[in-house]
N, C-alpha and C positions, 0 to 999 in steps of 0.2 A: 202673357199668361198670369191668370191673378197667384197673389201672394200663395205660399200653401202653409196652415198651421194642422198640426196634427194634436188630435183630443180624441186618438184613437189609441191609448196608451194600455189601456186593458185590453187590447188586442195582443199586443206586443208594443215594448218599447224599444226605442233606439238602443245602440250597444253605446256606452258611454267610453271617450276615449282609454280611460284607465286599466278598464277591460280589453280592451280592442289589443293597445301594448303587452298586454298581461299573453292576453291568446298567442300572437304573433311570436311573443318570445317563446311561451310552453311549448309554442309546435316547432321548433328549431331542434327540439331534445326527441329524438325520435324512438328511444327504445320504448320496450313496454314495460309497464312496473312489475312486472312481475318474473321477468326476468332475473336471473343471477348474479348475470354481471354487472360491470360497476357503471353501465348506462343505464340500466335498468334500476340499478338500485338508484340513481340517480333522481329517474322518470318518479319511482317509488316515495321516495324522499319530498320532491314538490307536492304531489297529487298529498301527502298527508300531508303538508303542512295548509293546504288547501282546504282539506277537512275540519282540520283548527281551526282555519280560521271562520269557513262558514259556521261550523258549531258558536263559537264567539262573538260574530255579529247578532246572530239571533238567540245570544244569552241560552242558550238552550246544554243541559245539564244530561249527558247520556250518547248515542252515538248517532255520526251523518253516514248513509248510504247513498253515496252518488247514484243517480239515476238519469233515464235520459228527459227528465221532466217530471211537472206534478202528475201525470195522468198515470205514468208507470207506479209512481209512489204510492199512489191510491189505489192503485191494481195489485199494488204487491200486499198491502197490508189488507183491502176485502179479500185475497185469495187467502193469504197467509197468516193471518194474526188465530193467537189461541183462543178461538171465542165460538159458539158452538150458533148462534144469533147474527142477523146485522139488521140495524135500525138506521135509515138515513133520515136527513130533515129532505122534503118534497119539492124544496124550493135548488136542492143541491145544483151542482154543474153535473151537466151530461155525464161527463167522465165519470162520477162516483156515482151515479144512478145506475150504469151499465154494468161498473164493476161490482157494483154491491146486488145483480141478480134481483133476485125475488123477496132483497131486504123488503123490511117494513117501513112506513113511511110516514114519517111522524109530520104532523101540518102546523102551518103556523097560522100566524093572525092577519091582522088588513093592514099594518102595518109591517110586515114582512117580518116582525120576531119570532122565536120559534115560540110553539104552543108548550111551555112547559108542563103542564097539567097532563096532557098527553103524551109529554117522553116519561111520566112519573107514572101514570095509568101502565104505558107498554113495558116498561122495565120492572114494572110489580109482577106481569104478567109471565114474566123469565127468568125463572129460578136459574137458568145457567147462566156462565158467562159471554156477555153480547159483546157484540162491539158497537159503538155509534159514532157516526158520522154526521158532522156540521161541519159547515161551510163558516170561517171567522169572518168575511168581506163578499158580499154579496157580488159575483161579477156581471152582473146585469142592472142591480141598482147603486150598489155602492151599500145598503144597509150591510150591520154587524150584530153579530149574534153576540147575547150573554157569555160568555165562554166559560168563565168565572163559573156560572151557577149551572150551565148545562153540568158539569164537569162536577159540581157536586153532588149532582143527583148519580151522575152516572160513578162515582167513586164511591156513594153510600152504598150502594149494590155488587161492587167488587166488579164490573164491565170495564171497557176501555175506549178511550176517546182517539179519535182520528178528525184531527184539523185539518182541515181543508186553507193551511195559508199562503194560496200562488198571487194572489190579488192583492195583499196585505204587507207594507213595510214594515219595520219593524221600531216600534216605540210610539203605536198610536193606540188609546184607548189601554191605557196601561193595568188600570185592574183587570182587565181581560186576557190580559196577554199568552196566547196560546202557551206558549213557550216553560207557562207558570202552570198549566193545568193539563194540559194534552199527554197521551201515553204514545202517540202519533202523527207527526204534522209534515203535511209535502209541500215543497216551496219549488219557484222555478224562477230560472236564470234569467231566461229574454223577459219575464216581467218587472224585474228589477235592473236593468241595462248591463245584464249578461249575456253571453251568445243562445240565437236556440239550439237545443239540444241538450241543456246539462238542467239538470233538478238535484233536488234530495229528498230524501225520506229521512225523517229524524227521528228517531227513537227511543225513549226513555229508558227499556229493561228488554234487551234482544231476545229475552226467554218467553216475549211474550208474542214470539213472531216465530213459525216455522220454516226452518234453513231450507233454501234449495239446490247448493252447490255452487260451484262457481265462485267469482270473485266478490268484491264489497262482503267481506266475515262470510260469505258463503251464501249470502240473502238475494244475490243478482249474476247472473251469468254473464261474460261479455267484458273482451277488454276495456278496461276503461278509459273516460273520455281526459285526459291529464289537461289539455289546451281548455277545454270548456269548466272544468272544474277552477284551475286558476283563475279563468277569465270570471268565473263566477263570483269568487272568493272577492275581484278584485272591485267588482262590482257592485258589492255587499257595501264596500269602506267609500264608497262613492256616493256621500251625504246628499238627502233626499231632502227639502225645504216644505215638512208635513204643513208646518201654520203658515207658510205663504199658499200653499196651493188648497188650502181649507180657506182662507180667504176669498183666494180665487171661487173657489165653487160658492159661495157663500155671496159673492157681486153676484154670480150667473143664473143662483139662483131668482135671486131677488129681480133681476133684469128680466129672466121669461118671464115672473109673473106678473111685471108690470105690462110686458106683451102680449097677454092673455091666454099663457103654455101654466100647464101645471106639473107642479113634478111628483114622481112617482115615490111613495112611501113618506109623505107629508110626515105623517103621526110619530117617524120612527126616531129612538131616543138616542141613536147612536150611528153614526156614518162615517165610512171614510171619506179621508180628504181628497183622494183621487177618483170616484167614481158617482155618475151621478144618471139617472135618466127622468129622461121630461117627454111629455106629450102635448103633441099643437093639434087642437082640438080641428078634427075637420080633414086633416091633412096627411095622408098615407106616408109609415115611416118609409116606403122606398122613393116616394115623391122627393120627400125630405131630404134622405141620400143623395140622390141624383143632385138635386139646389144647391145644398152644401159642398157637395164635391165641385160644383162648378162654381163657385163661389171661393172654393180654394181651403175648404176645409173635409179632414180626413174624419169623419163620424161614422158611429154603427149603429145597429139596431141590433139588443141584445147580445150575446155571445158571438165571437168571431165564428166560431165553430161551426154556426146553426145560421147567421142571419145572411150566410150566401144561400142555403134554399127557402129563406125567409120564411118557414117552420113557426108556426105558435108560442107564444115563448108560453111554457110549462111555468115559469118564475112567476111571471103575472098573471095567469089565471090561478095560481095556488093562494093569492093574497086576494083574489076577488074581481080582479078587474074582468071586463067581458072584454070579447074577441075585440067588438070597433076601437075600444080603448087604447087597449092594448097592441092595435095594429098603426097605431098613432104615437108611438111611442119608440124614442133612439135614446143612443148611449153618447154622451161625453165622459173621456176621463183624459185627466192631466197628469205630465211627467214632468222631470227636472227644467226641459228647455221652454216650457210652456210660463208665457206670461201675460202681464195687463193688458196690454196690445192685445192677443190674439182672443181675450173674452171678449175686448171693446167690440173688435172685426165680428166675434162669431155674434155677437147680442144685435149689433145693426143687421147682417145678415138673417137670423131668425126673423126680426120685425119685416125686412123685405119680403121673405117668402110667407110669412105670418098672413101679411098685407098684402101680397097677391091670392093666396090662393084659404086661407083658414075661413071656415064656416064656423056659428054657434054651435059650440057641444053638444045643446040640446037637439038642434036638428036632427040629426040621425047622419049626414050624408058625409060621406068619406069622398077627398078627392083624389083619382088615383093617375 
C-alpha cells in the first residue's frame, strides 16, 4: 500500500496528542456543570478554566460561548445579533451563506479580495444597524481578507463585524488579526487538532447579541461539551510552525508551475500558510482525486462539505473563473505533521498524472 500523506487539513485535522490526553481525562469527570453539587461544581470549574484559556490563545478581549462548531457560531450570531441588515462577502462558506438568508452580497475581485468600494456603496445604503460577514482565510483557496480595513468601514457606520476564523491560526497576518477588529468571530476545534464537535463563538459586547436561554450566559441551549472544550483549549497551546508550512506551500507552489498547474488567486496579496488551490489544466478535479488518492495522498476539491457531490464551487466562479477551470481545480492544505517529504511525493506525483493524462489549457477538452 503506498505511503499515505494527508493535505487534507482544511477538511479536518488530526486530534493532536495533547488534546487527545486533555479529552480522555475531561471525560473521566462526569457530572454536568451545572449542577450543585461539588462534582458539578467541579465539571463547572474546568469547563471555565477552558474558556480562559481559549479567550487567551486567541488574544481575544470579551467573552467565549462554547458551541458545537463554527457553523452553530455563525448561525447564532446571523440569527441573533442586534442588527436590523446582513451583508455577507459572496465568496463566504456554505454555512454563512445559508445562515445569513437573503443577506446581501457583497462581490469581490479576480483576485479573491473583497470589493471594498461595494461594502462602502451597500453600508451607505443602510441607515440601520447591519451586520457583515467575511470570511478571514478563504477555505477553498487559502486567500485572506483585509480585516483591518473591512472593519473600518464597517465601524465608521456603527454595523458589526462577524469573522468567519475556523480555517485561520492564530498570529498570521497580524495587522489583520480578527481578534483586533471583529465584534464576532467563530473558531472551531478539529480545525485546529481539537476534537469534532466543540467550536466558539467569541464575542466582544454580549448586548450586541440576543439571549436565548439556556446555558453558555443564556446565548446556547444544551449541556455542554466540558471533554471537547478542554480538549480544545488544549489544542489551542499545541504550537502550530506558520513560516515552516508557508514555506512548504511556497516549494509547492513554485513546483506546479514548473509542471504546467497554475494556482488559484495568483494576484492575491495575502495568504495563508495552510491553504492553497491549484488547477492542472486539462485534467478533471475528480480524475485528480481518484490519482492522488491512489498514489497515497488525502486531497480535495474545494470544501469538504460540497466536494462529495462535487457541486460548482460558488468561490471560483465569484472571482471569475468559468465552469472548465474551475472543474480543474483541488485543495492542498497543510497541518503540524506535514513535511518536505510529503511536498517532494505530492510534486512527483502531480507531474506523473500531469504527464499522463493533462492537455493544453487552450484546448478546451477536460479529461474525465
Amino acid at each position: 500500500m503506498a505511503e499515505r500523506s494527508n493535505l487534507d487539513h482544511a477538511a479536518t485535522t488530526p486530534i493532536v496528542p495533547s488534546a487527545m490526553s486533555a479529552w480522555v481525562e475531561a471525560a473521566t469527570h462526569w457530572a454536568n456543570p451545572s449542577s450543585p453539587h461539588a462534582e458539578g461544581r467541579a465539571a463547572r470549574a474546568m469547563l471555565e478554566k477552558a474558556r480562559g484559556q481559549v479567550l487567551a490563545a486567541y488574544g481575544f478581549v470579551g467573552e467565549c460561548l462554547f458551541t458545537s462548531g463554527a457553523t452553530e457560531a455563525i448561525a447564532i450570531v446571523c440569527a441573533r445579533a442586534q442588527a436590523k441588515r446582513r451583508f455577507v462577502l459572496s465568496t463566504e462558506h456554505e454555512a454563512v451563506l445559508r445562515a445569513g438568508g437573503d443577506a446581501t452580497r457583497i462581490g469581490v475581485q479576480e483576485d479573491g479580495a473583497i470589493d471594498l468600494a461595494s461594502l462602502e456603496a451597500a453600508l451607505a445604503e443602510s441607515p440601520e444597524r447591519a451586520l457583515v460577514a467575511v470570511q478571514w482565510g478563504n477555505n477553498e483557496t487559502g486567500i485572506l481578507q483585509p480585516i483591518a480595513e473591512v472593519a473600518a468601514r464597517v465601524r465608521e457606520g456603527g454595523h458589526l463585524l462577524l469573522v468567519d476564523a475556523a480555517q485561520m491560526p492564530v498570529g498570521w497576518d497580524d495587522a489583520h488579526l480578527p481578534q483586533l477588529h471583529a465584534d464576532f468571530i467563530s473558531v472551531s476545534g478539529h480545525k485546529r487538532g481539537g476534537p469534532i464537535g466543540i467550536g466558539a463563538l467569541l464575542v466582544r459586547d454580549l448586548s450586541a447579541l440576543l439571549p436565548s436561554g439556556g446555558q453558555e450566559r443564556g446565548y446556547r441551549g444544551g449541556t455542554e461539551n466540558v471533554p471537547g472544550a478542554v480538549a480544545f483549549a488544549a489544542a489551542l497551546r499545541s504550537p502550530e510552525d506558520l513560516p515552516y508550512m508557508a514555506e512548504l506551500r511556497e516549494t509547492l507552489d513554485a513546483g506546479i508551475a514548473d509542471a504546467g498547474g497554475e494556482r488559484v488567486g495568483e494576484a492575491a496579496e495575502r495568504r495563508t500558510p495552510l491553504i492553497a488551490a491549484y488547477r492542472m489544466p486539462g485534467v478533471a478535479a475528480t480524475t485528480q482525486l481518484i490519482r492522488f488518492d491512489l498514489a497515497g495522498f488525502a486531497v480535495s476539491a474545494g470544501a469538504a462539505c460540497s466536494s462529495g457531490s462535487m457541486r460548482p464551487s460558488h468561490v471560483l466562479a465569484q472571482m471569475g473563473i468559468d465552469a472548465q477551470a474551475a472543474g480543474e481545480v483541488i485543495r492542498v492544505s497543510f497541518g503540524r505533521e506535514t513535511g518536505k517529504n510529503d511536498i517532494a511525493r505530492f510534486l512527483a506525483a502531480w507531474r506523473g498524472i500531469a504527464g499522463d493524462l493533462a492537455v493544453p489549457a487552450a484546448s478546451g477538452d477536460v479529461v474525465e
